[in-house]
N, C-alpha and C positions, 0 to 999 in steps of 0.2 A: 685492654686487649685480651678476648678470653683464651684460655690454652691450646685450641686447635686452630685459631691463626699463628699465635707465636708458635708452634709446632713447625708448623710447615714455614715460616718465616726463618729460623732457626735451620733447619734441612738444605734451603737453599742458600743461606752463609757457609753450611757445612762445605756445598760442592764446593763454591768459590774456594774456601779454605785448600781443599784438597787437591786443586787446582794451584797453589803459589807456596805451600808448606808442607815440610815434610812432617810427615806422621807415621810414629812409633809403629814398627809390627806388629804389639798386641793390639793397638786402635785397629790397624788394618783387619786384622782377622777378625774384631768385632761388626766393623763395619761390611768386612764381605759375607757374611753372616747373616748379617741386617739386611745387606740386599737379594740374597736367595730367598729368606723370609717374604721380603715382599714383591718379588716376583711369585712367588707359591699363595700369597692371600689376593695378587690379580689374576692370577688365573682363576683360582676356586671361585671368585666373587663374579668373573665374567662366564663362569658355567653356571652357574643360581640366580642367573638373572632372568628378566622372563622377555623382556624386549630392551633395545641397544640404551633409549633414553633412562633407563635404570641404573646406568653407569655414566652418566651425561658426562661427567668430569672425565675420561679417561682416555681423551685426547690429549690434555693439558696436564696428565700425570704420564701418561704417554714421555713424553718431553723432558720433563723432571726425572724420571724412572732413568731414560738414556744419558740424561747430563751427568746422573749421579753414578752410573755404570762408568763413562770416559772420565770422571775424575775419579773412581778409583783404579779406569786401569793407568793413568798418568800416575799417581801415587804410587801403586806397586810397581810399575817401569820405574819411579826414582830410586824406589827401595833396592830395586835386584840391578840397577847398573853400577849403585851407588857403594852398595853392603853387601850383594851377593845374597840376600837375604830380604823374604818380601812377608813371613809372619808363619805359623803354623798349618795355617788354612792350607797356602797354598803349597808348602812343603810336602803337605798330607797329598793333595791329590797331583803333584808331580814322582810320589813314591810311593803311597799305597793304592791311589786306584787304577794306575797304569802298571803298577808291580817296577818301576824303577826302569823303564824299559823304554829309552826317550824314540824309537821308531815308532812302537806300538801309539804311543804317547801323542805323535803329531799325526799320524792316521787319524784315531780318533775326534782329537782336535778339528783335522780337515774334512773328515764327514760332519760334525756338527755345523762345520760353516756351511759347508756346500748344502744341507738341509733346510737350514736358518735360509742364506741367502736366496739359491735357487727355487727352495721349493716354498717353503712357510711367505717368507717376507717377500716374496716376489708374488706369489699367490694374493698374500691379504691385499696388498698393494694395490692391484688388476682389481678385487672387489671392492675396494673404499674407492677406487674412481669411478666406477660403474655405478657400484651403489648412491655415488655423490650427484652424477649425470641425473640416473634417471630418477631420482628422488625431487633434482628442481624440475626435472618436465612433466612428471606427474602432477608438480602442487597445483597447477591451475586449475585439472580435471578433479582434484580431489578437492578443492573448494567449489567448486562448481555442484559437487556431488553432494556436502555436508548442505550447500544455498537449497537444492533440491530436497534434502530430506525434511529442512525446517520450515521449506514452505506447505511440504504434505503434511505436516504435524506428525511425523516420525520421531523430532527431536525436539527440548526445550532449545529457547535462546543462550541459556547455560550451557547448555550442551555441544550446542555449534561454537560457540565462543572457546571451548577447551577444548575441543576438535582441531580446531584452526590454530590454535596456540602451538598444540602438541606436533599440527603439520609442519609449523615453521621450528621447532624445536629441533624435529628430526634431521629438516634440508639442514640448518646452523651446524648440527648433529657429524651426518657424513659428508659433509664440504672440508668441515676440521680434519673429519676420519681420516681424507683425503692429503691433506695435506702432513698429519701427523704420521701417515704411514712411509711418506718418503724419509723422514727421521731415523725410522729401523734397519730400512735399507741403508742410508749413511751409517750406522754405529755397525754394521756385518762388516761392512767394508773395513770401517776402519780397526775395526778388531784385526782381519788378515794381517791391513799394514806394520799393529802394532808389535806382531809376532814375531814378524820378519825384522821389523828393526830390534825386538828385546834380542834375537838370535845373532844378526851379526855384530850389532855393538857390547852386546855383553862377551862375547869370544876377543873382541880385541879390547875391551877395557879390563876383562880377565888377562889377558896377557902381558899387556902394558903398563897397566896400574896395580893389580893382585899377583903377581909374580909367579902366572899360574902356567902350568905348560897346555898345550895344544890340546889335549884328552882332555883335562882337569874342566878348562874353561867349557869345552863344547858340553862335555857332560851335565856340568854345574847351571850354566847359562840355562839349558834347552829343557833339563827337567823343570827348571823352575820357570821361564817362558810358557811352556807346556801347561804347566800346571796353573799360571794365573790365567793361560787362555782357557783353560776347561772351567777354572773357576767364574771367568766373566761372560764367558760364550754360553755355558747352560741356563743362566736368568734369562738371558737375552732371548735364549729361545722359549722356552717360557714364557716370555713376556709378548713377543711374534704371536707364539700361537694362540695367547689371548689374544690377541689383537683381530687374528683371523677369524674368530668365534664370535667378538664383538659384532664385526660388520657384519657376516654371516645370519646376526639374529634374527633378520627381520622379516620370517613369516613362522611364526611360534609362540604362542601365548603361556608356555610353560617354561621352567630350566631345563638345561640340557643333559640332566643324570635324566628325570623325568619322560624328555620328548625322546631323548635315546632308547632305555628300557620300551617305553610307551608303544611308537613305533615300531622298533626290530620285534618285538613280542606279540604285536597283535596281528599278527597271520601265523597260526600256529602250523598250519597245514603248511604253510613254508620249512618250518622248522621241521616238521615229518620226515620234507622229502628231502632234507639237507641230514638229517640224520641217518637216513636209507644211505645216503649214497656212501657216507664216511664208512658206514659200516660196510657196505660193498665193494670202498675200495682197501678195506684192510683185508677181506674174502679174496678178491683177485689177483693182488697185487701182495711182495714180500714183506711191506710192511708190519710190523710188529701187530698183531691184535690185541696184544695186551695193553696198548695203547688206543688204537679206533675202535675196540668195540666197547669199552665204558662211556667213551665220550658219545658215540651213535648211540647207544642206548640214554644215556642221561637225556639228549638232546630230543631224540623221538621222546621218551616220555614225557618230559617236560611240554610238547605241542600237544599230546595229547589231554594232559593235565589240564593248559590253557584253553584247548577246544573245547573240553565239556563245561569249563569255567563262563568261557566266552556263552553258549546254549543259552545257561541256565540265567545269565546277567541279563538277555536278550528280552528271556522271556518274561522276569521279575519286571522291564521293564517298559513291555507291552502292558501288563495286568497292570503298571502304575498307572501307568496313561489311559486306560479305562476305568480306572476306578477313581482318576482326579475325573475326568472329564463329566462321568457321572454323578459325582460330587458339586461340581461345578452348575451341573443342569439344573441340580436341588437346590443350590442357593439362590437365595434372593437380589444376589448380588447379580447374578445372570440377565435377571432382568432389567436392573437398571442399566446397565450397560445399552438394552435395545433400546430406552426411548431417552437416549441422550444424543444430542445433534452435534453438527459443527455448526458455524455465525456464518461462515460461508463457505457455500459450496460451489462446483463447477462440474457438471456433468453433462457428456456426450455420448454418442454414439459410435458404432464400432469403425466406420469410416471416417474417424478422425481422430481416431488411435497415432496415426503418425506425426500430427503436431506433437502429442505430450512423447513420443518416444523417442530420445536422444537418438538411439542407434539408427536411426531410419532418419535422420537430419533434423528433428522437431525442437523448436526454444520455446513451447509453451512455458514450463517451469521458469524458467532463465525471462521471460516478460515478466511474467506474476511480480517474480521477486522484483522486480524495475517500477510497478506499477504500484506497491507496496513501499517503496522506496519515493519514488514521484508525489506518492498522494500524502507522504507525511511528513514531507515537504512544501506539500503544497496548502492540503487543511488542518495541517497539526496532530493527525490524528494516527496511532500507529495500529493499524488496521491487521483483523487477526488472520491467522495461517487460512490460506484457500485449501482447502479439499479439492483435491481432483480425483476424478472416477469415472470410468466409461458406465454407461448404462444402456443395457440391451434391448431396454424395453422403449426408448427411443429411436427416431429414424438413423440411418446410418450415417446422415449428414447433419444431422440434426443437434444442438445444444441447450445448455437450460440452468441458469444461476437460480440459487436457493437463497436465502436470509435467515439465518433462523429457522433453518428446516423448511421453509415454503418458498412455491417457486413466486420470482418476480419476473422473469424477462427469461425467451427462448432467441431461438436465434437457428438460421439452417446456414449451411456453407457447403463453396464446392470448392474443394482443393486444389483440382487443376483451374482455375479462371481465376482470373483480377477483377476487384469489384471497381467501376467506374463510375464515379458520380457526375453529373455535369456541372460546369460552370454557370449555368444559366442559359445558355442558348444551345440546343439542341444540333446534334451534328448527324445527319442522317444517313451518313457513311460508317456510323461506329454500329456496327450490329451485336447484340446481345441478349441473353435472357433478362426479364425484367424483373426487377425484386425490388425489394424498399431498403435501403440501411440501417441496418440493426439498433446502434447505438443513436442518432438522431430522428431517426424515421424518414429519410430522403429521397427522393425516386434514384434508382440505381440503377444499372447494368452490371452482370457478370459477365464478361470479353474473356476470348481465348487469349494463348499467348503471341498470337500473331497479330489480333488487333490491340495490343496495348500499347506497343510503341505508334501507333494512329492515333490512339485517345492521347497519348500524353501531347503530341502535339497540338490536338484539339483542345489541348485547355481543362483535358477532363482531370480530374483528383482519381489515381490509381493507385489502390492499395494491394496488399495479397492478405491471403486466408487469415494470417494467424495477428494482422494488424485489427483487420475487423475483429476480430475477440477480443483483443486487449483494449482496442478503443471501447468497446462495449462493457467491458468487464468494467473499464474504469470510469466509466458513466453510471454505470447501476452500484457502486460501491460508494462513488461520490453522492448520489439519491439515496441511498438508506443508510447514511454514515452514523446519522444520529440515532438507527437502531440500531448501530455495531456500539454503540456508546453508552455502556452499562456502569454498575456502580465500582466493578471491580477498575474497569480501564479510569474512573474516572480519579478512583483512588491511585492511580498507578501516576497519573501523569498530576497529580496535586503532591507526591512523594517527589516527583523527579523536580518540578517548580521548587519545593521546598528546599533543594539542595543548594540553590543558587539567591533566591528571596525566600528567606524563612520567614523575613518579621511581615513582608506582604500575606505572606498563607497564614499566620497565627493570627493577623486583624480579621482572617474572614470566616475560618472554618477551625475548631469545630463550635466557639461560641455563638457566634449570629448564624453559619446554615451550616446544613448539616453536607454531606459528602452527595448525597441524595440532592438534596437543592443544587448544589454547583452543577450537580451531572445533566439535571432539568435546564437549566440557563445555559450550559456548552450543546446539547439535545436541539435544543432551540436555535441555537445559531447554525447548527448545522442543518438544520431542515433546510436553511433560506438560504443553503448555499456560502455561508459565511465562514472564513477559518477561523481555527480556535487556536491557531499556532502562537501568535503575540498575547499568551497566557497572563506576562507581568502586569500589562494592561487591561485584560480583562479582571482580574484578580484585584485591583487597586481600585478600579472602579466596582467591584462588588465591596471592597472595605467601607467605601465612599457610604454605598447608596444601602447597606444591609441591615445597618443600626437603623433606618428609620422605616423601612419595609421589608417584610418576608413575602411578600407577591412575586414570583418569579418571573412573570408575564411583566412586570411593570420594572423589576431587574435587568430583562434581558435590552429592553428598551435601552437602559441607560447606558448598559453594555456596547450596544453598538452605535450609539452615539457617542461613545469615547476612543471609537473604531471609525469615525469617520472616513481620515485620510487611506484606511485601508479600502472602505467599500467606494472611495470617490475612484482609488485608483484600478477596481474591480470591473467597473460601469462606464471609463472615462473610454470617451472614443476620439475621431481623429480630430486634430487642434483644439485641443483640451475643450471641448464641446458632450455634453451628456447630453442626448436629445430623451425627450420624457410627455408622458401622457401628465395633464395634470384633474384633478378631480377642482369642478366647480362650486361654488362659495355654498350651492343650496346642496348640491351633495353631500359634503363636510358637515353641514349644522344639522341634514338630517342622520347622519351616523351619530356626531357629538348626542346630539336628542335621544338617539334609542340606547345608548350607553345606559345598564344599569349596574351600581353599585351596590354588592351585599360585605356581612363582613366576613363570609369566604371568598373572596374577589369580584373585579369587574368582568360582565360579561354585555356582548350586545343580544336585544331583546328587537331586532326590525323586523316591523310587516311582513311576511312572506312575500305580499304583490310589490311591495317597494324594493324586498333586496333582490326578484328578480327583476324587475323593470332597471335597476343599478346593475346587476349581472352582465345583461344585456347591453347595456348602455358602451360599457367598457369593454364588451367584447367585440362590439360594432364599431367601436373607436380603432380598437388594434389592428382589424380586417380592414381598415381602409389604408390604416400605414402600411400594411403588408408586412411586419417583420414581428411577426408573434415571437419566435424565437427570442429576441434578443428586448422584447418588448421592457419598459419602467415605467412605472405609474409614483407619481411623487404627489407626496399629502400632508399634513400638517401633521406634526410627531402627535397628538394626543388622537387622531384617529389611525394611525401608520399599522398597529397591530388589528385591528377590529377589521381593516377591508383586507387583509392577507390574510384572515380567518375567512371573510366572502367571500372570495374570489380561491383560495388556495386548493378546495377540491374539484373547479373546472378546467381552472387554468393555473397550472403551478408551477410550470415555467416561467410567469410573470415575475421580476423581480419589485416590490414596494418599497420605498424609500420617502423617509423624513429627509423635512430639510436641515434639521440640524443632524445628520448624516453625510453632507456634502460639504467639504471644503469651501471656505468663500470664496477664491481664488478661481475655482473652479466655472465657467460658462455655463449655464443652464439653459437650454433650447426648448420650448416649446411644443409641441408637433399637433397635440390636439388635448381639447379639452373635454373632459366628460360630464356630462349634465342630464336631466332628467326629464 
């Protein structure tokens, strides 16, 4: 056990001690000593502090501070009812700092309480439950606040993390404060009572037991009562007014010798006209001027001192800030700063300012963060901070997702209206403007708010403004996942895998691929819509297949054939049935045929007139099903990649699937076949 546990371990056997055994006068006087001392290093330590959690323990020294106070005033109560005699200390200041004079003596005493009680420890008290209150009903808006600054990329995830730490530090902080300050209020108290009893029991155990007469006892009793109340009441206060300083702290990033000077000093012209006056009132009035007018002149010139001080600070630090700024413009660093992007962006127009603006009722931010949380959940992937930013130079209604600095997808909105999609059958009572939806491309209506409870009963899908964006935002992030998926992120989540399966990540990287090949094989799954979340899996099946191929293309295959059960239950619709296009026998062996093998990979080499005549084939097929959206073309794993290279710049919505992809278990349905 190192010395500052047994320390304080020791301290608190102390009280207990002092509490059940009597202890010698000299201990006494050393110990009431020791506790002035450390009342005088809590205060000083709670004025040099810069903010309250800088003192985090001094709720729970709080406690100790007041135990160790009521066991030595029990101790001295035993001494002076016991001996008549309670040690030096307190002899000293029931005869020299009151001058022997037991009225004078209990005044004082009675103003220290009434100060201590009514005004310090009644006071702190009112602000440790205030400050305890609204400290838990702020934390929700202030994590709401840090969720919003780390989605604009104002903060690291570090940073939010020790944000949110330090929030619930505080609420722990002044909940304690709270509870610790009713403690001080209890020791006021019982300090009175204890006065009143050293007073009337020491007068009748001086007379009773000391053989002392009526004078002798009240005398003897009351300087010495007196004087251990002055000696135990001035820590105590002491100790209050730290306490009221602690809770107090918390809007000041300095100590408070500092934020004192700092403040009362920086309006010198305050100080001017407070020095005019003192001076003018030692001029009108009979006050002594040998007294107001040094102190009015000290004080005038000292603001003036400070005003011309203040000028010349002003201006040193105007010329700073022109002469970085122009400094600034001359580095080269200036310019890299212009042509660096963010991965993703979100820009609007000035009429739709009040989605992103909290104070005007907007959850844009508070989506983001939901849909950034949803998708990395959903494809494994933790998708980087969205950029928000109005842009002028778009319509007012108007919006526009970037990737990488280039736009992918706009999108217009109307704030007042609900966008209404139809179920399939048209209802010719719902009147609207006509538009398409953003995110799938559907015919829509924008409805007022009068025709929306119409559409809902009609069966139509009604959304509001700010659900279209987020549906869309998270459509266009889910499509270019695999360009948000660079070498850094790739390295970040083969770090986090590692924590959990080391010997999985040392079988595959960095001896057989390199960070670079992993990022190209998760790139890839994520094109086709595939997650990358069941990592262990993925990673086991790179160990498998890496020692005997570095083809990524021929990798990723294996990949998600080991991902079966995942993509069956991607694709599975109702009563466990996949309904699917299938490619015909002559199509398959014409793909297999134009396959050409180099020893930088395989690639297909087809006819132009054959891969459009198959283009078509398959897109004539799907336009008879009618459900392009949701369309699957299933084919033999060794052509499975080659026709999702054909087909994947007309139609990439098409999902392809091997049949070693699909559970056995699993129904497989038919719907049409493609042939040539």
């Amino acid at each position: 056990m190192s010395f500052k546990n047994l320390s304080v371990l020791l301290g608190v056997i102390l009280i207990i001690a002092m509490l059940v055994i009597p202890f010698p006068p000299v201990l006494l006087d050393f110990l009431i000593i020791s506790n002035i001392l450390l009342a005088l290093i809590i205060i000083l330590v709670s004025m040099n502090m810069n903010e309250p959690l800088q003192f985090s323990v001094f709720p729970s020294l709080l406690l100790l501070v007041t135990l160790f106070r009521l066991g030595l005033n029990v101790s001295t109560t035993r001494s002076i009812l016991s001996k008549a005699e309670a040690g030096n200390v307190i002899d000293t200041f029931g005869n020299f700092v009151i001058g022997g004079n037991v009225l004078v003596g209990f005044v004082v005493f009675l103003i220290l309480v009434i100060i201590q009680f009514i005004v310090i420890t009644k006071g702190a008290e009112r602000v440790s439950e205030v400050a305890a209150r609204f400290t838990l009903d702020a934390m929700p808006g202030k994590q709401m606040s840090i969720d919003a600054d780390l989605n604009a990329g104002m903060i690291s995830d570090t940073e939010a993390r020790d944000r949110r730490e330090k929030i619930e530090k505080e609420a722990d902080f002044y909940g304690a404060m709270d509870g610790a300050s009713k403690f001080v209020k209890g020791d006021a108290i019982a300090g009175i009572i204890i006065v009143i009893i050293n007073i009337i029991f020491g007068i009748i155990v001086g007379m009773m037991q000391m053989g002392m007469d009526l004078g002798s006892a009240v005398t003897t009793y009351t300087l010495l009562t007196v004087g251990d109340g002055l000696v135990s009441q001035i820590p105590a206060l002491i100790v209050s007014t730290a306490t009221g300083i602690v809770v107090t702290r918390a809007a000041s990033d300095g100590n408070l010798g500092e934020d004192v000077t700092g403040q009362l000093l920086s309006y010198p012209n305050m100080l001017i006209i407070a020095g005019t006056t003192i001076f003018l009132l030692g001029i009108f009035t009979p006050i002594n001027n040998f007294i107001t007018i040094p102190i009015s002149l000290t004080v005038a010139s000292g603001g003036f001192v400070l005003l011309r001080s203040q000028r010349e600070q002003e201006q040193l630090e105007i010329d700073d800030v022109d002469e970085v700024q122009t400094e600034q413009f001359k580095s080269p660093e200036s310019v890299m700063d212009i042509i660096g992007f963010d991965p993703i962006e979100f820009e609007f127009g000035y009429g739709l300012i009040p989605l992103a603006d909290a104070n005007q009722g907007g959850d844009l931010l508070d989506r983001i963060i939901m849909i950034r949380r949803q998708l990395a959940l959903e494809i494994g992937l933790v998708i980087p901070v969205v950029r928000i930013r109005d842009n002028i130079q778009l319509q007012p209604n108007e919006y526009r997702i970037k990737v990488k600095g280039n736009p992918v997808a706009t999108g217009s909105i109307m704030l007042d209206h609900y966008l209404a999609m139809s179920p399939g059958i048209d209802d010719e009572t719902i009147e609207g403007i006509e538009t398409t939806e953003p995110a799938f491309g559907l015919p829509a209506l924008w409805i007022n708010e009068e025709m929306k409870e119409k559409a809902d009963i009609a069966g139509y899908t009604v959304v509001d403004p700010p659900s279209v964006i987020s549906t869309h935002l998270t459509e266009i992030i889910k499509k270019y996942a695999y360009e948000l998926l660079g070498r850094e992120e790739t390295k970040q989540l083969i770090e986090h895998l590692k924590e959990t399966h080391p010997t999985t990540v040392e079988e595959v990287t960095p001896e057989h691929l390199s960070v670079g090949d992993v990022q190209k094989v998760l790139a890839k799954l994520l094109r086709e819509r595939v997650a990358i979340r069941n990592l262990p899996v993925i990673f086991e099946t790179l160990g498998d297949f890496a020692p005997m191929t570095k083809d990524t293309e021929l990798l990723t295959e294996y990949v998600r054939q080991s991902l079966a059960r995942q993509l069956t239950n991607q694709f599975i619709g109702e009563n466990n049935v996949i309904k699917v296009l299938t490619l015909g026998g002559s199509v398959e062996k014409l793909i297999a045929d134009s396959i050409k093998q180099t020893e930088h990979g395989n690639y297909l080499a087809m006819d132009p007139t054959e891969s459009e005549r198959m283009f078509h084939s398959i897109k004539n097929e799907i336009e008879t099903i009618a459900w392009e959206q949701s369309a699957i073309l299933l084919c033999s794993p060794a052509v499975r990649m080659y026709v999702k290279q054909l087909i994947e710049r007309y139609m990439p919505d098409v999902a392809v699937l091997s049949y070693n992809e699909l559970e056995p278990d699993v129904e497989v349905q038919s719907v049409g076949v493609v042939n040539l």
